[in-house]
N, C-alpha and C positions, 0 to 999 in steps of 0.2 A: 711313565712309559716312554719308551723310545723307538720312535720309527726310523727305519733307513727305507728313504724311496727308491722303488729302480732309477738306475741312473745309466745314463748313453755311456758313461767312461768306466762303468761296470763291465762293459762290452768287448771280450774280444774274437776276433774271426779269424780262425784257421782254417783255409780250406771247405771242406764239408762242413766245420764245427762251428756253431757260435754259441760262447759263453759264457754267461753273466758269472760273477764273483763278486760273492762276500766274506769278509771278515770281518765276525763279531767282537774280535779288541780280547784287552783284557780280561774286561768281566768273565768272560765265558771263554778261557785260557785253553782248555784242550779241543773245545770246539774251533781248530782252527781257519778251514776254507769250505764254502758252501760253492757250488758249482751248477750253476742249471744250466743244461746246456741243450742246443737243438740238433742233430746229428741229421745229415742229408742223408737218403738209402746209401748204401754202399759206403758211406764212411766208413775209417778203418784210426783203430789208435793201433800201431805196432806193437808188438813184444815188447814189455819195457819191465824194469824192476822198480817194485817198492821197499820198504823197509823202514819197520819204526812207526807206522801207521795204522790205524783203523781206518777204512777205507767202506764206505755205507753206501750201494747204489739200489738207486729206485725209481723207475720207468713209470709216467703217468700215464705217457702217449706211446703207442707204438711197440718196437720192439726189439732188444738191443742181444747181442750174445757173447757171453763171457769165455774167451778161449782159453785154459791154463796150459803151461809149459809140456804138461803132459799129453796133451790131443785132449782130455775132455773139454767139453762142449755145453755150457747151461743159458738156456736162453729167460731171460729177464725181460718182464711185461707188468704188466698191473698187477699181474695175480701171485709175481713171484719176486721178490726181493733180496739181496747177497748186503753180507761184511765179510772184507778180506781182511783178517788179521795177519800184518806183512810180516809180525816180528821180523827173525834175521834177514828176509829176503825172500821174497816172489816174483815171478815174472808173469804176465798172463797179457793179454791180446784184447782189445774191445773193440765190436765191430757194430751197424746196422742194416745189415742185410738185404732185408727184406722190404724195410719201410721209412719212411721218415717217423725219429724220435724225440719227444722228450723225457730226460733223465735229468736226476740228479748225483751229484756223487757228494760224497760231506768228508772231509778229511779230518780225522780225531788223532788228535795223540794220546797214548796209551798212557798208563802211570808206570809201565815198568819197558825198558827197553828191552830187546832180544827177545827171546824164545824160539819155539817153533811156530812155522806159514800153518796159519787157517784158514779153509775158506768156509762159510756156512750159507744155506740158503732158504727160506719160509718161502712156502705157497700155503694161498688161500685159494680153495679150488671155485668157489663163487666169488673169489672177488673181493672189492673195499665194501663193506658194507655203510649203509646208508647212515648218518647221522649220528654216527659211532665212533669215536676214537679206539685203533685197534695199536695195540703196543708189540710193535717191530723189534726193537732193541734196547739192549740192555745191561747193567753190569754181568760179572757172572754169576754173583748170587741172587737173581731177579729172577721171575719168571717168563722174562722175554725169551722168544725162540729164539732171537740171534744174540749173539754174548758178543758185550765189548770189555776190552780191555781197559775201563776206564768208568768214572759215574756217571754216568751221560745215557738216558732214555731217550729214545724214537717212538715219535706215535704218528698214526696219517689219519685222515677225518674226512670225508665228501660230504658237504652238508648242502641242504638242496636251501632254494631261494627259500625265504621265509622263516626258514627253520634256524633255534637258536642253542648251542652244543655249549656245556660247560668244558673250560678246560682242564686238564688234567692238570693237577697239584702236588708235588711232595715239600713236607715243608724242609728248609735249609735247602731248598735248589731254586735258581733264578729258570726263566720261561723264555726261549724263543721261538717265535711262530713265523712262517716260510709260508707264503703263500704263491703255488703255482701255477693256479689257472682261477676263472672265474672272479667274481668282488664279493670281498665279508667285511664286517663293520667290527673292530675291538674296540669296546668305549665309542666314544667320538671320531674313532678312527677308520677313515674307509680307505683300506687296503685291494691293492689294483695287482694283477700277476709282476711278481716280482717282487712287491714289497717284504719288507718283515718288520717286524714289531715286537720290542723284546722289554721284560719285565723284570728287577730286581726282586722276586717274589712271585706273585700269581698273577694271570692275566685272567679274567673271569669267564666270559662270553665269548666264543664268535658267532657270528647272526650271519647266516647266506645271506648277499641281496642277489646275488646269483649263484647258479649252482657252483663249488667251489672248489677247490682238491686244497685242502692246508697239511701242512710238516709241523709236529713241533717237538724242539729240544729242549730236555730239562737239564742241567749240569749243577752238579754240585756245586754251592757256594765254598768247600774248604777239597780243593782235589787238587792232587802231584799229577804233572808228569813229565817226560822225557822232552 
């Protein structure tokens, strides 16, 4: 196993935004940038374009809204999570309104460049449920509600203190696990907000020692992409 601890130089502050960054390296090639960040109310990211990206956001805390080029309007909370598939190019606006947030965004690179902008979004209308890894996303021939352009699953988990969750496995894919809020224990390892802890293969366990919010990315061991 391999731990990366939050680190201070993780850290940068823009304005309203501050936000940790990771990259998990080679191994785990099209999982390129994990981004958590804390958004002051009234933060604003401008109009900007992407392209060539799968683009994964997901709100633990609070409550952020996704503006696209067009005037629609989706707002993103616990219960509701987006992938923007950028292929040729999208522009869209992120803002937090209302509240002070936490979000993540995950930047994947896709196996094929181009195509046509997608954007997709899942609601759970109660919620993360308790003790459960619930699967976000997904290749396209998965059965995740959100399709990525690439072999790379999304799962979220809230495991309360005490409780111990298997985690999800496919074999010929390595395991990265994101931990947002709360402490859980993988193996030997006690995991603090921010850490992550990544597996060439399976990670078995996570145990709450407090209540938790964990992320974790499967990525294929043999995947292309741009």
């Amino acid at each position: 196993m391999n731990v990366m601890r939050a680190q201070r130089d993780q850290l940068f502050e823009y304005g309203p935004f501050t936000i940790r960054r990771q990259r998990p390296g080679e191994a785990f090639g099209p999982l390129a940038i994990i981004d958590q960040m804390s958004l002051k109310m009234d933060a604003r990211i401008p109009m900007h374009t992407r392209q060539d990206e799968e683009i994964f956001s997901y709100v633990w805390r609070g409550s952020a809204q996704h503006l696209a080029e067009n005037g629609e309007k989706t707002a993103l909370n616990a219960k509701r999570a987006m992938v923007v598939s950028a292929g040729t190019g999208v522009r869209y606006e992120e803002s937090a309104p209302f509240i002070e947030t936490e979000m993540l965004q995950v930047y994947i690179r896709p196996a094929k460049s181009g195509g046509a902008p997608r954007t997709l979004d899942f609601t759970r209308a109660d919620g993360l449920p308790l003790n459960e890894w619930t699967l976000l996303a997904g290749p396209e021939n998965s059965d995740a509600p959100l399709r990525l352009g690439q072999e790379v699953f999304i799962y979220d988990l809230k495991v309360e203190r005490g409780a111990q969750v298997e985690v999800p496995y496919i074999a010929g894919y390595s395991t990265w696990l994101t931990l947002l809020d709360g402490i859980v224990r993988v193996g030997d390892e006690r995991l603090m907000p921010g850490d992550s802890i990544s597996e060439q293969g399976a990670l078995h366990v996570v145990r709450g020692e407090r209540d938790a919010t964990v992320i974790a990315f499967l990525v294929s061991d043999v995947v292309t992409f741009v």
